[in-house]
C-alpha positions, 0 to 999 in steps of 0.5 A: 500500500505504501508503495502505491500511494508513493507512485500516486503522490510522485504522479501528481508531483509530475502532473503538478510541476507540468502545470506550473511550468506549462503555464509560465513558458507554454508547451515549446519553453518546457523539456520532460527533464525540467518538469522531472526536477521541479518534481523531484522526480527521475525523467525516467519517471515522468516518461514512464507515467506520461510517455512523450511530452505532448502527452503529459501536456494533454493530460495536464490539461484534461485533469482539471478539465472534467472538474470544471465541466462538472461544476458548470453543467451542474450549475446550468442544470440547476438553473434551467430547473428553478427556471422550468417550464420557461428557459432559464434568464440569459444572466442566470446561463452566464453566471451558470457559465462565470460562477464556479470558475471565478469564485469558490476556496479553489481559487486560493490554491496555486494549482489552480492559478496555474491551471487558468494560466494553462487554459489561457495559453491553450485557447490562445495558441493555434497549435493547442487551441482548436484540438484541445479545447475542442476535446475538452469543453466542447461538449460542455459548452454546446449546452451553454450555447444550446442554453442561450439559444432558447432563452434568445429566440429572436438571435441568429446563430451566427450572433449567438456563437460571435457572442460566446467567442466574445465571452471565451475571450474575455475569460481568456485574458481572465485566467491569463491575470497579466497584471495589465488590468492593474496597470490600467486602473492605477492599481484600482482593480486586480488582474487575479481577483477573479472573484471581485471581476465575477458580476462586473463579467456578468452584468457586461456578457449579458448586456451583450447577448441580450443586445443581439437577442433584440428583433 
């Protein structure tokens, strides 16, 4: 048994040194050796578990990619049944969407600032972008678009999916946290206070779906 639980801790010390890493230089700044010794690990180990490079960076991604899958559906879930027999408000749908990845006790553990830091990365590069986000979100996030289509009628498709590229993109530079907000504000707002952003998204994405929601 201890061996066991020695191989579980040395995995997710790889899979931890991964993220860090992978958020800070993206996937070409990053070797296997230099994830092993931020892990403490042989590289022999990380290629043992992982096998090549890419591989562990997809499987990096994936680990936290389930958990925040299952936060929103739930939340969308909840809010289509307070909302039945109507279709939920399109502020309720955003904040189902924005809700559990900005605020919540997970915000306050580094894995997680580095894993938002990795998201941003992979929705912003060609290479990962449009394969790994496709296989990660994708079928979670086509219930949100399903979702904003019903409580949007009177919206074309193309406005609806313009509109949600829109709120990919502002979560993006979210989970980036630059400090260029800080910059901006003269230190008023905080680029890593993503729960104090919270409604400020909010109020703004649905201001602007509702606006091409108008006939």
């Amino acid at each position: 048994m201890a061996n066991a639980d020695t191989k579980v801790s040395r995995k997710d010390a790889i899979l931890d040194a991964a993220e860090a890493l992978f958020a800070e230089h993206g996937y070409d700044g990053v070797t296997l050796r230099a994830i092993a010794a931020r892990a403490g690990v042989d590289v022999a180990l990380a290629n043992y578990h992982f096998g090549r490079k890419h591989e562990l960076f997809e499987q990096t991604f994936q680990r936290r990619a389930e958990i925040l899958n299952t936060w929103r559906l739930e939340a969308l879930e909840a809010c289509r049944r307070e909302a039945a027999p109507a279709a939920p408000s399109v502020r309720d749908i955003i904040d189902a969407y924005l809700r559990p990845l900005m605020t919540g006790p997970h915000l306050k553990e580094p894995g997680w600032r580095n894993y938002y830091g990795m998201v941003a990365y992979v929705n912003s590069s060609v290479t990962w972008g449009g394969q790994l986000m496709t296989r990660s979100y994708d079928p979670a996030i086509g219930s949100f678009i399903d979702a904003l289509k019903e409580a949007l009628p009177e919206a074309g498709d193309e406005a609806i999916y313009w509109g949600y590229h829109c709120l990919s993109g502002a979560l993006t530079l979210a989970f980036a946290q630059t400090g260029r907000l800080d910059h901006l504000s003269h230190g008023k707002v905080c680029s890593t206070d993503l729960e104090g952003g919270y409604l400020q998204m909010v109020d703004f994405i649905t201001a602007g779906f509702e606006r091409i929601g108008r006939p």
